[in-house]
N, CA, C, O and CB atoms as a CASP TS submission, in Angstrom:
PFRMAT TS
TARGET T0000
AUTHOR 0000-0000-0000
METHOD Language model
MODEL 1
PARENT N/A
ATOM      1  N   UNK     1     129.734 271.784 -14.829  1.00  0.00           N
ATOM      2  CA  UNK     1     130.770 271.481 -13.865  1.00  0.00           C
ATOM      3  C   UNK     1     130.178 270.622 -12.746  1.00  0.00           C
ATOM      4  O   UNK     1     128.999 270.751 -12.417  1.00  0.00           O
ATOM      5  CB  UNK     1     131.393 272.780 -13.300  1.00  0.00           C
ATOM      6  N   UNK     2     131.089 269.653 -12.103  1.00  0.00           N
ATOM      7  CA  UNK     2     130.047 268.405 -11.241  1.00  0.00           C
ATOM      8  C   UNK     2     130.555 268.731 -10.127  1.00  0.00           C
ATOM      9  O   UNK     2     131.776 268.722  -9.977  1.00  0.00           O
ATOM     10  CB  UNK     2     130.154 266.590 -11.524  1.00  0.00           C
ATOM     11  N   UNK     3     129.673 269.091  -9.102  1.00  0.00           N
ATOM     12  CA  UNK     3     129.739 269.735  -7.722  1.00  0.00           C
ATOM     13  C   UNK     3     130.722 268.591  -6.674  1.00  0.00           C
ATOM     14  O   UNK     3     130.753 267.399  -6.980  1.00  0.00           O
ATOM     15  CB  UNK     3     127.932 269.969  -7.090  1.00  0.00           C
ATOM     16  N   UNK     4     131.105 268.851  -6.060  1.00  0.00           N
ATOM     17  CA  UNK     4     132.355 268.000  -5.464  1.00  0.00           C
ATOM     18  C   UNK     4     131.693 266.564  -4.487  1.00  0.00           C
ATOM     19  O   UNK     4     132.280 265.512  -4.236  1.00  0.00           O
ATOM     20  CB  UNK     4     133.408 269.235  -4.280  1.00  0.00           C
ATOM     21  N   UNK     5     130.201 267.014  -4.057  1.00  0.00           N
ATOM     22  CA  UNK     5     129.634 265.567  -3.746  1.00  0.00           C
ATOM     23  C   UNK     5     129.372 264.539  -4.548  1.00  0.00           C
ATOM     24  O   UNK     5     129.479 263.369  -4.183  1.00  0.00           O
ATOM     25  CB  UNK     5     128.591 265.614  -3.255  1.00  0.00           C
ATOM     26  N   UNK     6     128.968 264.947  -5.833  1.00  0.00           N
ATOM     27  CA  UNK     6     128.617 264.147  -6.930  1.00  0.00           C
ATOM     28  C   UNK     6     129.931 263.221  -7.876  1.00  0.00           C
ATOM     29  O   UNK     6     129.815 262.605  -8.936  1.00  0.00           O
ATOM     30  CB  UNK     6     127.858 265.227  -7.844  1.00  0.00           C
ATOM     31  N   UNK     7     131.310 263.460  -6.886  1.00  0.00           N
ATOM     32  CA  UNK     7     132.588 263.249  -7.635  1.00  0.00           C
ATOM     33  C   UNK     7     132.608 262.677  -6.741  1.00  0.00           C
ATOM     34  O   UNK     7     132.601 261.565  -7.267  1.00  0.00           O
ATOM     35  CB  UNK     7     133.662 264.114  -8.121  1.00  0.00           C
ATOM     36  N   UNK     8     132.645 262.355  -5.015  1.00  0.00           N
ATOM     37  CA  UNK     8     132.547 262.137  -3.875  1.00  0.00           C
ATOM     38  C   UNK     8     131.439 260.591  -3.890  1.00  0.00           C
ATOM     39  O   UNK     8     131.783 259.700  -3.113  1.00  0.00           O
ATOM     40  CB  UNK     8     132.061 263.587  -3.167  1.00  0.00           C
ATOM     41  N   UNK     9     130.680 260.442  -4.413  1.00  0.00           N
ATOM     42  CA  UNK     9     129.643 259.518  -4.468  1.00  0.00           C
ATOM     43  C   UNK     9     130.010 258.494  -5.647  1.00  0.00           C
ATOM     44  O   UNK     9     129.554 257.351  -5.597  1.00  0.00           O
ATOM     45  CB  UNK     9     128.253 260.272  -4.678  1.00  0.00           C
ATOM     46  N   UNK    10     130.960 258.962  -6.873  1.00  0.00           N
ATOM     47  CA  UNK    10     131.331 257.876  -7.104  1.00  0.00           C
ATOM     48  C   UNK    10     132.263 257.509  -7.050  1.00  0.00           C
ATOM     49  O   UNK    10     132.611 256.649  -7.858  1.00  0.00           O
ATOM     50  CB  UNK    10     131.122 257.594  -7.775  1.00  0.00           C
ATOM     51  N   UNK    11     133.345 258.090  -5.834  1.00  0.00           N
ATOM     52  CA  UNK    11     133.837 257.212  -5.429  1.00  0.00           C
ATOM     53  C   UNK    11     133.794 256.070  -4.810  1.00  0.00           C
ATOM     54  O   UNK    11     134.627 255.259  -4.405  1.00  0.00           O
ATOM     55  CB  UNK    11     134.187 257.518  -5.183  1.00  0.00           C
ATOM     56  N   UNK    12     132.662 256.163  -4.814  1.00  0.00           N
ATOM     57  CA  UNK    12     132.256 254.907  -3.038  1.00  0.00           C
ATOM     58  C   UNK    12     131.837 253.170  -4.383  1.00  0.00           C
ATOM     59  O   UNK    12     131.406 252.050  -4.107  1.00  0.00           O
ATOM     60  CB  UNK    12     129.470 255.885  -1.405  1.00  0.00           C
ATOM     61  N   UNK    13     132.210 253.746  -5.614  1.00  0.00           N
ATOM     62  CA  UNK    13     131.282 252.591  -6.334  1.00  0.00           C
ATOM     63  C   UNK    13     133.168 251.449  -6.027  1.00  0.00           C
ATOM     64  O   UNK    13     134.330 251.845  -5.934  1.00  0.00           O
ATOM     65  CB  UNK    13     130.420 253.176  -8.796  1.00  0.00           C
ATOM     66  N   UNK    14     132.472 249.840  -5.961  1.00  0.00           N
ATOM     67  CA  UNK    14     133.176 249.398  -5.410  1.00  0.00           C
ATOM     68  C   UNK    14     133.468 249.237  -3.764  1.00  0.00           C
ATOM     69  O   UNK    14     133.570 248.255  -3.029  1.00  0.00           O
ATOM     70  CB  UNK    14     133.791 249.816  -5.997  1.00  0.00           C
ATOM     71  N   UNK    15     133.543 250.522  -3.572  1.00  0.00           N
ATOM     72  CA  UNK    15     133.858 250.652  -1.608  1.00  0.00           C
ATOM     73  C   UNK    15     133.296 249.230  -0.970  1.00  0.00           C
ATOM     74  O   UNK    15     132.408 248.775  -1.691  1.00  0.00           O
ATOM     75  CB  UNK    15     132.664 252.255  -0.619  1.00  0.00           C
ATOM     76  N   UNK    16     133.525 248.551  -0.019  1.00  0.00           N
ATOM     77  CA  UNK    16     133.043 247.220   0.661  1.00  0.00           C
ATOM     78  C   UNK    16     132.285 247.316   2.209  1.00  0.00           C
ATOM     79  O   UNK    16     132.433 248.267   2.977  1.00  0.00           O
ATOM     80  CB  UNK    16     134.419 246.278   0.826  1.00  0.00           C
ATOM     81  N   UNK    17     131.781 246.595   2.367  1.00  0.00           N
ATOM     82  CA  UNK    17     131.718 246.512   3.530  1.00  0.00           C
ATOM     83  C   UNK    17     130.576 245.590   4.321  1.00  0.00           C
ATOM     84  O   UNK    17     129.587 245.149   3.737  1.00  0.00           O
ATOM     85  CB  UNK    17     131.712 247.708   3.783  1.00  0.00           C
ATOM     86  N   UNK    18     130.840 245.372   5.665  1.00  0.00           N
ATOM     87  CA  UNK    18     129.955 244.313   6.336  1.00  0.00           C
ATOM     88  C   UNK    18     128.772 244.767   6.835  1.00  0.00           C
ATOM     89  O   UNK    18     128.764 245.650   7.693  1.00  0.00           O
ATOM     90  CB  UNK    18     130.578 243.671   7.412  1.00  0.00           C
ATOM     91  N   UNK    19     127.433 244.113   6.268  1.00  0.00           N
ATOM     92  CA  UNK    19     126.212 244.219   6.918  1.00  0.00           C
ATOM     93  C   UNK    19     126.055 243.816   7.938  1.00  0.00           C
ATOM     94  O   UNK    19     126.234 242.631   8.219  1.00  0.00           O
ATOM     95  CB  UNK    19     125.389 243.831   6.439  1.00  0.00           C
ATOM     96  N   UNK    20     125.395 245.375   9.372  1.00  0.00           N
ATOM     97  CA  UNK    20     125.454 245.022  10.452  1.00  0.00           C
ATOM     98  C   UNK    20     124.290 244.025  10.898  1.00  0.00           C
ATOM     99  O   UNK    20     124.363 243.417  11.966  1.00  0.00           O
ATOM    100  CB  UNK    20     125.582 246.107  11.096  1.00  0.00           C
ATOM    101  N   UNK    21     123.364 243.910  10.145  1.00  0.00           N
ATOM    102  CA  UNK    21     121.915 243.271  10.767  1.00  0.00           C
ATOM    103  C   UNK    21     120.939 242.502   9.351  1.00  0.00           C
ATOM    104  O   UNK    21     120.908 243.376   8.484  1.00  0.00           O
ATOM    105  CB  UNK    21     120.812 244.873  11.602  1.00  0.00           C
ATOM    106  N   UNK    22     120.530 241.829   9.079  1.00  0.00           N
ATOM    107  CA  UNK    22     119.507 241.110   8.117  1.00  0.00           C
ATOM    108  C   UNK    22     118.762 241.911   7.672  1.00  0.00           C
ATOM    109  O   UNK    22     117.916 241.371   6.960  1.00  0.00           O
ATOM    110  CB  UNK    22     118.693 240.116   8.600  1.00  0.00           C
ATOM    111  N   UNK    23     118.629 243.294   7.769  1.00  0.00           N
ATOM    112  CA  UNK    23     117.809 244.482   7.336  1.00  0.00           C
ATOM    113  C   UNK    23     118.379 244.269   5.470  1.00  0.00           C
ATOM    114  O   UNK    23     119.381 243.646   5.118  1.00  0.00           O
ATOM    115  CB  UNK    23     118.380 246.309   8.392  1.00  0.00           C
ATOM    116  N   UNK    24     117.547 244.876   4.695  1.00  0.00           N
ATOM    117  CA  UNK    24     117.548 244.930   3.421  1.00  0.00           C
ATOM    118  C   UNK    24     117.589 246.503   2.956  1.00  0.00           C
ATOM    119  O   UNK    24     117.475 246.730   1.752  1.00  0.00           O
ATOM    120  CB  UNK    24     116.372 244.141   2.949  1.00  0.00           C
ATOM    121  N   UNK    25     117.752 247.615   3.888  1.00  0.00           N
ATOM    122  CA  UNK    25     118.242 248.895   3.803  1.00  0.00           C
ATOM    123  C   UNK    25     118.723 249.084   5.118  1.00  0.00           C
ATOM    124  O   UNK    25     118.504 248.506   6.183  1.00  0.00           O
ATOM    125  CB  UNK    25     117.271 249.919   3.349  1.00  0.00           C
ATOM    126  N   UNK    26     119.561 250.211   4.720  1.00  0.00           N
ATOM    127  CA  UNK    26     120.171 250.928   6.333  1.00  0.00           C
ATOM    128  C   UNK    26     120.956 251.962   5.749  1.00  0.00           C
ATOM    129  O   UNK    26     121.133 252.206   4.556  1.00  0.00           O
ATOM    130  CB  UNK    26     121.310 249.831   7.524  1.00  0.00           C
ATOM    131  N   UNK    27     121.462 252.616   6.901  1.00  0.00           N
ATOM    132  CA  UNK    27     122.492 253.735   6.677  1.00  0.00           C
ATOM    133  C   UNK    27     124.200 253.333   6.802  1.00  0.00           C
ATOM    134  O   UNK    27     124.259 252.194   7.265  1.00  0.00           O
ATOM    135  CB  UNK    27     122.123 254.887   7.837  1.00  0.00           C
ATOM    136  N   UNK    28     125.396 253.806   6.582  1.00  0.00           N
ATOM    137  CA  UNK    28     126.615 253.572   6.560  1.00  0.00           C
ATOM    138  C   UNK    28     127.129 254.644   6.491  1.00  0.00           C
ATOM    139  O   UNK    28     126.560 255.484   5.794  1.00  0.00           O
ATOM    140  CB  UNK    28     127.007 252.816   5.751  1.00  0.00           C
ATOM    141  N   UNK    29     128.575 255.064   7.287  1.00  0.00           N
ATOM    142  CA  UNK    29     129.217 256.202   6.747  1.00  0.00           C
ATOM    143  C   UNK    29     130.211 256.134   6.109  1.00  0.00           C
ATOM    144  O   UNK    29     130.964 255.331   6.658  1.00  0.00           O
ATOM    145  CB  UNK    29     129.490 256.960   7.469  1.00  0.00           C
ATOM    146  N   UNK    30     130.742 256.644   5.017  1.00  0.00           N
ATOM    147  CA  UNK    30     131.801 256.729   4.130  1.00  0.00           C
ATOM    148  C   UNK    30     132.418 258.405   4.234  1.00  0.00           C
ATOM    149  O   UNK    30     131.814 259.477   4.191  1.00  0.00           O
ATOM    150  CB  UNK    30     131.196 256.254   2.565  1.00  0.00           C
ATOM    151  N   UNK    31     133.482 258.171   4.345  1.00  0.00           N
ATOM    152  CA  UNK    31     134.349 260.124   4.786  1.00  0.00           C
ATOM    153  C   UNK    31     133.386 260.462   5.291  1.00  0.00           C
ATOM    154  O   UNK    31     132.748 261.268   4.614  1.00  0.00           O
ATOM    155  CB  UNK    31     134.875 261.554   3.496  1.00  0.00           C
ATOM    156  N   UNK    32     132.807 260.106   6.562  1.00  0.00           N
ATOM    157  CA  UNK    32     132.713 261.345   7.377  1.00  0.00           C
ATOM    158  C   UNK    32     130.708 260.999   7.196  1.00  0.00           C
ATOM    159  O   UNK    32     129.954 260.767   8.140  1.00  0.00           O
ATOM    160  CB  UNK    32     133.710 263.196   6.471  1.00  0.00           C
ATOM    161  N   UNK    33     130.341 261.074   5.801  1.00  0.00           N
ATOM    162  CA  UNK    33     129.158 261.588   5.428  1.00  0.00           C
ATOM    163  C   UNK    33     128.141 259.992   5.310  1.00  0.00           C
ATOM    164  O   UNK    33     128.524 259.108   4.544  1.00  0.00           O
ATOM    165  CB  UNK    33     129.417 262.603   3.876  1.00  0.00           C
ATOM    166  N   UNK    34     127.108 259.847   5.996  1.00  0.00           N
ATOM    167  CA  UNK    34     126.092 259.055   6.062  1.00  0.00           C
ATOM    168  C   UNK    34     125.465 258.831   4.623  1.00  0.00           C
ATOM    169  O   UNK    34     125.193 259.602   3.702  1.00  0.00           O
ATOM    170  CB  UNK    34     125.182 259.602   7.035  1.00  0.00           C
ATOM    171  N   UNK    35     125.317 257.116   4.849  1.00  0.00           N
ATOM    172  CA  UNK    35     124.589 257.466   3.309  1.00  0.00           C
ATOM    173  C   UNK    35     123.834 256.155   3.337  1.00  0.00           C
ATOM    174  O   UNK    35     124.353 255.090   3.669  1.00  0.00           O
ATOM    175  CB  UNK    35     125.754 257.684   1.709  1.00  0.00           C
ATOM    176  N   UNK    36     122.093 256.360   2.827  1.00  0.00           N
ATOM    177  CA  UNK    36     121.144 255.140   2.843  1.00  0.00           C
ATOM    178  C   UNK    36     121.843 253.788   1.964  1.00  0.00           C
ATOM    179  O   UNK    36     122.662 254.077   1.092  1.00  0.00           O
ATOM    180  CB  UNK    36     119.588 255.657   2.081  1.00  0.00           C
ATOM    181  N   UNK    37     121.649 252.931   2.105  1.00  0.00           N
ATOM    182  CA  UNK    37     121.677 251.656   0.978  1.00  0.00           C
ATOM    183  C   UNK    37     120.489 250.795   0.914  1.00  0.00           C
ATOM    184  O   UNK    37     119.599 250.699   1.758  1.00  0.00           O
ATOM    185  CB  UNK    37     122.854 250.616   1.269  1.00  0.00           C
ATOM    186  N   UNK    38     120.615 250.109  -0.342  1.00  0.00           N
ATOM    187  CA  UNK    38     119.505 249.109  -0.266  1.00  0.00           C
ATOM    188  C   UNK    38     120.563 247.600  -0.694  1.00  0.00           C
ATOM    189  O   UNK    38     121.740 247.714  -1.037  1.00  0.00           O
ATOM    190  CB  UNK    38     117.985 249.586  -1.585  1.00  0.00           C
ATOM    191  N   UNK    39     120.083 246.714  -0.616  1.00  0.00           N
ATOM    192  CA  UNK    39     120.474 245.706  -0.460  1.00  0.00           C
ATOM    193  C   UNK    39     119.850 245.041  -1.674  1.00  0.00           C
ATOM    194  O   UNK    39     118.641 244.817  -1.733  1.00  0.00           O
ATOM    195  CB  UNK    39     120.261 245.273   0.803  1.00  0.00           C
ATOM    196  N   UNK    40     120.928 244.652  -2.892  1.00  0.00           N
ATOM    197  CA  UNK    40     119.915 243.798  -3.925  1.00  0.00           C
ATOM    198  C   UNK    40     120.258 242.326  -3.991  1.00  0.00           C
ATOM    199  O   UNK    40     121.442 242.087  -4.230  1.00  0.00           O
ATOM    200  CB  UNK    40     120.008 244.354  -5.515  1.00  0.00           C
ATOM    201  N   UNK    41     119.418 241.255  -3.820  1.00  0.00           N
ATOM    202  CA  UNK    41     119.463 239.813  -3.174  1.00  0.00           C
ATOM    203  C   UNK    41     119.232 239.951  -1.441  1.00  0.00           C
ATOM    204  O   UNK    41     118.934 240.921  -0.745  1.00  0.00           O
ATOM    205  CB  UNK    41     121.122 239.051  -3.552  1.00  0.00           C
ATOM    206  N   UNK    42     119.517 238.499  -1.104  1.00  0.00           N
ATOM    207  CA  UNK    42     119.544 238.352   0.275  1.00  0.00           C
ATOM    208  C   UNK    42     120.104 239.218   0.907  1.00  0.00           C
ATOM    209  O   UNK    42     121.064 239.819   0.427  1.00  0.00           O
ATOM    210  CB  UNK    42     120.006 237.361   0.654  1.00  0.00           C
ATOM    211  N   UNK    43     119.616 239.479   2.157  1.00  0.00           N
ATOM    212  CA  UNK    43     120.728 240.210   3.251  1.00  0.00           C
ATOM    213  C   UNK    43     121.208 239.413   4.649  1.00  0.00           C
ATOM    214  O   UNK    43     120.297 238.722   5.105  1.00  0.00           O
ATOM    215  CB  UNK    43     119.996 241.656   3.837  1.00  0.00           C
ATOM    216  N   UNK    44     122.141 239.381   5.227  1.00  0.00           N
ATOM    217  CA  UNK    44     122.192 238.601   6.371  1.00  0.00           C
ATOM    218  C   UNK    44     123.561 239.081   7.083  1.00  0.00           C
ATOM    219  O   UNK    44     124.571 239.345   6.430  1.00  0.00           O
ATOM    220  CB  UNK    44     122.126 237.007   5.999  1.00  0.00           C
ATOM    221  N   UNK    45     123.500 239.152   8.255  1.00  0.00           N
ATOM    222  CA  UNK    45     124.208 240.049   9.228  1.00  0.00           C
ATOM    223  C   UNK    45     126.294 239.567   8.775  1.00  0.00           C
ATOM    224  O   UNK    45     126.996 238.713   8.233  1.00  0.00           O
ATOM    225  CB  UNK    45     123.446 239.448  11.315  1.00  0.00           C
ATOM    226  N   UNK    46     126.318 240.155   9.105  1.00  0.00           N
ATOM    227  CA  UNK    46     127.778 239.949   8.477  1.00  0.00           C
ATOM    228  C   UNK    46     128.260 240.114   6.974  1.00  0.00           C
ATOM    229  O   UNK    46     129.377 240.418   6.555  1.00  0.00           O
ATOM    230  CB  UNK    46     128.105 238.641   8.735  1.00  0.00           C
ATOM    231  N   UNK    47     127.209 239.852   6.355  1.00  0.00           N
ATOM    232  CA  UNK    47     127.748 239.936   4.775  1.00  0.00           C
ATOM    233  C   UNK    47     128.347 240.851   4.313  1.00  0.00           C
ATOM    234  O   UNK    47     127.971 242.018   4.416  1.00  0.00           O
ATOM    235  CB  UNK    47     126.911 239.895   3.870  1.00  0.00           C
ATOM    236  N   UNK    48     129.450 240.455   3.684  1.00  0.00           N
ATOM    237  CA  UNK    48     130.558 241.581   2.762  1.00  0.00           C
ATOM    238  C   UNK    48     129.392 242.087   1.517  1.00  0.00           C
ATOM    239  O   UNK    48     128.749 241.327   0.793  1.00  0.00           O
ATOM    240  CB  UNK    48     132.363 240.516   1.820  1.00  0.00           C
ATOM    241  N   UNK    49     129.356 243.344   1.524  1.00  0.00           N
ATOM    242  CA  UNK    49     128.313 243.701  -0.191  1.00  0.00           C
ATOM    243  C   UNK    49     129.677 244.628  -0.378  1.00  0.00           C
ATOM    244  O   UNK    49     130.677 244.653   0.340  1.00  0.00           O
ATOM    245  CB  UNK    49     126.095 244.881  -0.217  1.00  0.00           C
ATOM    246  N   UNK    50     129.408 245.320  -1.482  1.00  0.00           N
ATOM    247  CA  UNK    50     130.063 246.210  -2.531  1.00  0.00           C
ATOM    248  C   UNK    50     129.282 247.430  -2.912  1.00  0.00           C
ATOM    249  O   UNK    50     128.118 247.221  -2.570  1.00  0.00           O
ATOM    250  CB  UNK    50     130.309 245.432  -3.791  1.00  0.00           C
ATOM    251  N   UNK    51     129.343 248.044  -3.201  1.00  0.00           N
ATOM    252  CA  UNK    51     128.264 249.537  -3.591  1.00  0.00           C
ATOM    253  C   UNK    51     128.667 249.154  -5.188  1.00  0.00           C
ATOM    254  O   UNK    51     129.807 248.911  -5.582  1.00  0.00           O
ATOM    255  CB  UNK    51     128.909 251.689  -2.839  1.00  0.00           C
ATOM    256  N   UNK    52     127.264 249.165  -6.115  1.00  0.00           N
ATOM    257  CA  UNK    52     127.316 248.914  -7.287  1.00  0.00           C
ATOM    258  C   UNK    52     126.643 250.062  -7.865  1.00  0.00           C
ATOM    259  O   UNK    52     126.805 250.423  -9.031  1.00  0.00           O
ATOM    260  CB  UNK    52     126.841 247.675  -7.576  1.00  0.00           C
ATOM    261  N   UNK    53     126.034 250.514  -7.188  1.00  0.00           N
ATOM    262  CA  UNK    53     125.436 252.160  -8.283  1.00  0.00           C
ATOM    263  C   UNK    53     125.149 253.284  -6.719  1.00  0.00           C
ATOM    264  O   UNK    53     125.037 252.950  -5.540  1.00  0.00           O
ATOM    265  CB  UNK    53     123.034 251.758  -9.634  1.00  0.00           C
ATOM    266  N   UNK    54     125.109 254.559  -7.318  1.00  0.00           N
ATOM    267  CA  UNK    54     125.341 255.057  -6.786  1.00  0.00           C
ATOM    268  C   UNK    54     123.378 256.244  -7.378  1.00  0.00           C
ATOM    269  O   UNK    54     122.937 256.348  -8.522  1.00  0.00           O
ATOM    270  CB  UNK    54     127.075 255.227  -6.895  1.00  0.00           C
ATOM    271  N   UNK    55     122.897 256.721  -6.362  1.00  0.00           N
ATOM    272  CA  UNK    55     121.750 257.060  -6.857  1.00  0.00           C
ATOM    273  C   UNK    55     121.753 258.483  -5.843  1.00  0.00           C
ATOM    274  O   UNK    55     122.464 258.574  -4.843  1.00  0.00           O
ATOM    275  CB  UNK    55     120.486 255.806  -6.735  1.00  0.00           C
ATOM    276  N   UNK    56     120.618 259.781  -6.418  1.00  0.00           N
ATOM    277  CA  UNK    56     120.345 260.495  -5.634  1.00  0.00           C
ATOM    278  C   UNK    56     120.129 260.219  -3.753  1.00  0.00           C
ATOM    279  O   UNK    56     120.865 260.709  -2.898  1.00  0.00           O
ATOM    280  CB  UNK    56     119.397 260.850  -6.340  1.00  0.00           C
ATOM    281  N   UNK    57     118.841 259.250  -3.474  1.00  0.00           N
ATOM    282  CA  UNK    57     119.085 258.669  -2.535  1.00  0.00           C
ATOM    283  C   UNK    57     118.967 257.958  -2.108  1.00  0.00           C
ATOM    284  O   UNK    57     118.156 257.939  -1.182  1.00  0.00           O
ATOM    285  CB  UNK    57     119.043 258.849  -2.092  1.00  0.00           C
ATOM    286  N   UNK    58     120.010 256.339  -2.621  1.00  0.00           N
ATOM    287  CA  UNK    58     121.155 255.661  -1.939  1.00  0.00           C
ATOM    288  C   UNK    58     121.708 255.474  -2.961  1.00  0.00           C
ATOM    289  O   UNK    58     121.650 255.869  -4.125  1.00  0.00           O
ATOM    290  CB  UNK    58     121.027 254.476  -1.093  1.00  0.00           C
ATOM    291  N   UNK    59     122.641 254.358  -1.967  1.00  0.00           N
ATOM    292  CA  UNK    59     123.412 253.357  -2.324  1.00  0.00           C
ATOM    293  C   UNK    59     123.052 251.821  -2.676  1.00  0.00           C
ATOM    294  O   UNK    59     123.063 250.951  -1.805  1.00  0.00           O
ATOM    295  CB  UNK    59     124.158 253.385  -1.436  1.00  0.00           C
ATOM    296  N   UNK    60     122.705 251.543  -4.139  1.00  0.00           N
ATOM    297  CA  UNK    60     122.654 250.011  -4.168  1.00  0.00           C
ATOM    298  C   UNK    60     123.806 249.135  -4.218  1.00  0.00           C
ATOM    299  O   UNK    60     124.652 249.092  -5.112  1.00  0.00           O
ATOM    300  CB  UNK    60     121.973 249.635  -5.211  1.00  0.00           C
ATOM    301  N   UNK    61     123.740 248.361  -3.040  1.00  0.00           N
ATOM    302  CA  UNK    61     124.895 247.062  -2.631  1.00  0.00           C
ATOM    303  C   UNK    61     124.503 245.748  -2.810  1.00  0.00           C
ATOM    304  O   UNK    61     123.303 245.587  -2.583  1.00  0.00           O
ATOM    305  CB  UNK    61     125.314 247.007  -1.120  1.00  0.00           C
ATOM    306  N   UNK    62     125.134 244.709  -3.155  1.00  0.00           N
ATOM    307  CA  UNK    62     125.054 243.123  -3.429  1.00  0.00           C
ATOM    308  C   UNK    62     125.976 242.787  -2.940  1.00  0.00           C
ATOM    309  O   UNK    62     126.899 243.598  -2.861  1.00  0.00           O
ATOM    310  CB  UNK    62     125.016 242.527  -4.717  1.00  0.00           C
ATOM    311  N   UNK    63     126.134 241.486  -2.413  1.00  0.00           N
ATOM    312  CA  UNK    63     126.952 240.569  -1.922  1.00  0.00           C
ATOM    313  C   UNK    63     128.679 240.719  -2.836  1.00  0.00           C
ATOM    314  O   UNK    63     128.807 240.328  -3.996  1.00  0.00           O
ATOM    315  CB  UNK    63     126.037 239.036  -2.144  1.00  0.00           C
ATOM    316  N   UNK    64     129.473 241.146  -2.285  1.00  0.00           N
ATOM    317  CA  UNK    64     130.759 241.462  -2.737  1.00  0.00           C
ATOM    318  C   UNK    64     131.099 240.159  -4.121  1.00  0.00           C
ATOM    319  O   UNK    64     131.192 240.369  -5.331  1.00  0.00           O
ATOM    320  CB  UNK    64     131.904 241.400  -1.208  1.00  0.00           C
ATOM    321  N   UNK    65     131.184 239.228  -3.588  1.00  0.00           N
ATOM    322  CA  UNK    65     131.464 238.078  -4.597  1.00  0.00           C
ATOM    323  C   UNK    65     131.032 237.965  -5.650  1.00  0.00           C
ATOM    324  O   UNK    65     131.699 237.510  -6.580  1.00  0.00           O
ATOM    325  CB  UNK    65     131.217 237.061  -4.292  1.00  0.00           C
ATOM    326  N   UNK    66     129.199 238.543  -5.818  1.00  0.00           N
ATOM    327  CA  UNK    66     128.422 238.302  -6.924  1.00  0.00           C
ATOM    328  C   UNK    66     129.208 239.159  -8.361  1.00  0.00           C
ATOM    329  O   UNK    66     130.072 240.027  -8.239  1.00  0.00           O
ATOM    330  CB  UNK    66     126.802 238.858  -6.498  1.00  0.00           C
ATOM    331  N   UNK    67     128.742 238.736  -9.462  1.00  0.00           N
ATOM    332  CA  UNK    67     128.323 239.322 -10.742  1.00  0.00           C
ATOM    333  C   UNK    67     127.836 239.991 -11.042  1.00  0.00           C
ATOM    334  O   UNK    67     126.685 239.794 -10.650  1.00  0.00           O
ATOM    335  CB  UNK    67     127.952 239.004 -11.311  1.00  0.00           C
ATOM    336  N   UNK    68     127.932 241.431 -11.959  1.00  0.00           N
ATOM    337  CA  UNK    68     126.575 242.312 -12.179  1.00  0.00           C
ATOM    338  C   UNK    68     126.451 241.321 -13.445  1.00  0.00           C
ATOM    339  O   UNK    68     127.369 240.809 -14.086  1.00  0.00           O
ATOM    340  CB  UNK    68     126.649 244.333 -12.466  1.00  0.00           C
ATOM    341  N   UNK    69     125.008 241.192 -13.634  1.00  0.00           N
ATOM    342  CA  UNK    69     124.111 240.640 -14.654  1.00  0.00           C
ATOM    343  C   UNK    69     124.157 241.621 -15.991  1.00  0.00           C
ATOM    344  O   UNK    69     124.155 242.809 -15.668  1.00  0.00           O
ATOM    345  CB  UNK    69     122.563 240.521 -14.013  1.00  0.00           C
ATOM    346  N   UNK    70     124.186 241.451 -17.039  1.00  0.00           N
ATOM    347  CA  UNK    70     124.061 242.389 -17.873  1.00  0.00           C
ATOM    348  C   UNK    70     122.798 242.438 -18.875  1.00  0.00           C
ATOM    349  O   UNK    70     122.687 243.359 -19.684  1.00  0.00           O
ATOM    350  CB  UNK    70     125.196 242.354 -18.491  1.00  0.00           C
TER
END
């Protein structure tokens, strides 16, 4: 049975949002609850990313527009 954070975390795959600073990790909150990311490609202050996987601990995000590679 999958504990209600782990149903909670993928929701966020997709979720958007703007990078506050050129940092290549940071924190963000989604409902309420804080959560690390890393940044895969460039980072630069303003950028729209996307949450593309979802991991024990973080969140990997890319630039909203991009492609996942397969």
């Amino acid at each position: 049975m999958k504990q209600m954070s782990e149903e909670l975390d993928q929701r966020l795959l997709g979720a958007t949002f703007a990078l506050p600073n050129g940092q290549t990790t940071g924190v963000i909150r989604f409902y309420g609850i804080y959560y690390h990311y890393r940044v895969q490609g460039q980072a630069q202050p303003g950028l729209k990313v996307a949450v593309r996987q979802v991991t024990p601990e973080y969140l990997v995000v890319r630039a909203a527009g991009q492609k996942l590679d397969y």
